[in-house]
Residue, then its C-alpha position, 0 to 999 in steps of 0.5 A: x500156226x494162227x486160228x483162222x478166224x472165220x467170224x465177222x466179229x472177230x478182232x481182224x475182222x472188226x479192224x478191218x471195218x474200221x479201216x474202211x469207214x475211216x477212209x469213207x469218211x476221211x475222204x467225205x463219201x456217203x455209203x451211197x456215194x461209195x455204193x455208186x462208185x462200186x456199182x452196188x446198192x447203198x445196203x451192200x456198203x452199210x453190212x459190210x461196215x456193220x459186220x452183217x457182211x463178209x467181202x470175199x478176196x474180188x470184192x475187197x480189191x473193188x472196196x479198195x478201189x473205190x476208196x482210191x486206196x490200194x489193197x496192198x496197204x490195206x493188207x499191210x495194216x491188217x498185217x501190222x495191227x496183227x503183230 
C-alpha cells in the first residue's frame, strides 16, 4: 500500500502543477485570464501553481474545466507518471 502523500511539495503533488501550467500556458491563458474563467481572484490560480495551495477533489474538476480538459485525463496521467 502507497504512503498517502499529504505535502504540497510531494512528487505527485509537483507533477501535478506542472501539468496544469503546461496546459495554461499551451493554451495562451494568464493565470488571471484562467482566474476569470473559474470565477476566482488571479492569487487563487498563482498558489495553486506555486505550491501554497492544495485543490480539493470540486476544485480540481472546475480547474480541468476551465482549461477545456477533462479530469479524467489529468487523473490518467498522474496515474502513468506514477507507475
Amino acid at each position: 500500500m502507497r504512503n498517502i502523500r499529504l505535502s504540497v511539495h510531494s512528487a505527485e503533488h509537483t507533477y501535478l502543477r506542472q501539468l496544469l501550467i503546461r496546459r495554461r500556458l499551451d493554451l495562451g491563458l494568464s493565470q488571471r485570464a484562467l482566474a476569470e474563467r473559474m470565477n476566482v481572484v488571479h492569487s487563487f490560480v498563482g498558489k495553486v501553481e506555486t505550491g501554497d495551495r492544495r485543490l480539493d477533489i470540486f476544485e480540481f474538476i472546475d480547474y480541468c474545466r476551465a482549461l477545456n480538459w477533462q479530469p479524467e485525463e489529468v487523473l490518467q496521467s498522474l496515474q502513468e507518471e506514477a507507475v
